[in-house]
N, C-alpha and C positions, 0 to 999 in steps of 0.2 A: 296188721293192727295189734295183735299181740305181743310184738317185738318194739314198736314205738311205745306202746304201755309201759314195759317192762323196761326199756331205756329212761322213761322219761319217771318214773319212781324211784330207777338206779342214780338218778342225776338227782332228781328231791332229796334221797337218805345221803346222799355224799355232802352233799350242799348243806343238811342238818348236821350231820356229824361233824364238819370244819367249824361251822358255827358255834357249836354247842361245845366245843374243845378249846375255843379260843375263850367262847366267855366263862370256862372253869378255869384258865389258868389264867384271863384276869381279877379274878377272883380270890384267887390262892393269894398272888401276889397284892394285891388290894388286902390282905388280911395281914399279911407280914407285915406291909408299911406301916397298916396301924397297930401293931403290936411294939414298931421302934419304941422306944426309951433314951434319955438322954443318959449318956454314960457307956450306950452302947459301941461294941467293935463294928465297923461295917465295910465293907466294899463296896464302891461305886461299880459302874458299869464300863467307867475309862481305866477299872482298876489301881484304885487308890485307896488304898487302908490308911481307917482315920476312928476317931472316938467322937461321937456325935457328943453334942455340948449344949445346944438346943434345939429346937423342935416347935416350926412355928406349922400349925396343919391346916389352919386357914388361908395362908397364902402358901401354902403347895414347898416351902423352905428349910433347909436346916445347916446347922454349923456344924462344922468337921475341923475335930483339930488332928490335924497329919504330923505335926512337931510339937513340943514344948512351945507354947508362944505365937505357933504357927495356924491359922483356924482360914477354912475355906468356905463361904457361904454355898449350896447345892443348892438342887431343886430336889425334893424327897422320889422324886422317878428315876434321880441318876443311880440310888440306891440298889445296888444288887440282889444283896442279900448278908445277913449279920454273921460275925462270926465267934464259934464259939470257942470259946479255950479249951484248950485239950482237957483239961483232967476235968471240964463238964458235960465230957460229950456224951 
């Protein structure tokens, strides 16, 4: 009996700990997306560096221009994470 207790509490705090890990790091990320700005450096997730150009957050959107001329519409979740220029690190 004490060993199915002690299993089955062992399974409870793992199953809390997975959950509670995953919803701080959508979270995290959930805070960076809204912190983008247009004008920002970013990386996609298929890895493509680009300068965001708009930023539409109602529909989940944003424009990336990867060339002079050249602008790609995303979805703001392809968004990796922004990058910062060296001499502002």
């Amino acid at each position: 009996m004490d060993q199915t207790l002690l299993l089955l509490v062992l399974i409870v705090a793992m199953g809390g700990f997975m959950f509670w890990s995953q919803w701080r790091t959508k979270k995290r990320y959930q805070k960076k997306i809204e912190q983008l700005q247009t004008g920002d450096q970013v990386v996609t997730i298929g890895g493509i560096h680009g300068r965001l150009t708009s930023i539409d957050r109602d529909a989940g959107r944003a424009r990336l221009e990867v060339a002079p001329g050249v602008e790609l519409e995303i979805s703001l979740g392809a968004v990796s994470h922004q990058v910062v220029p060296e001499g502002e690190e």
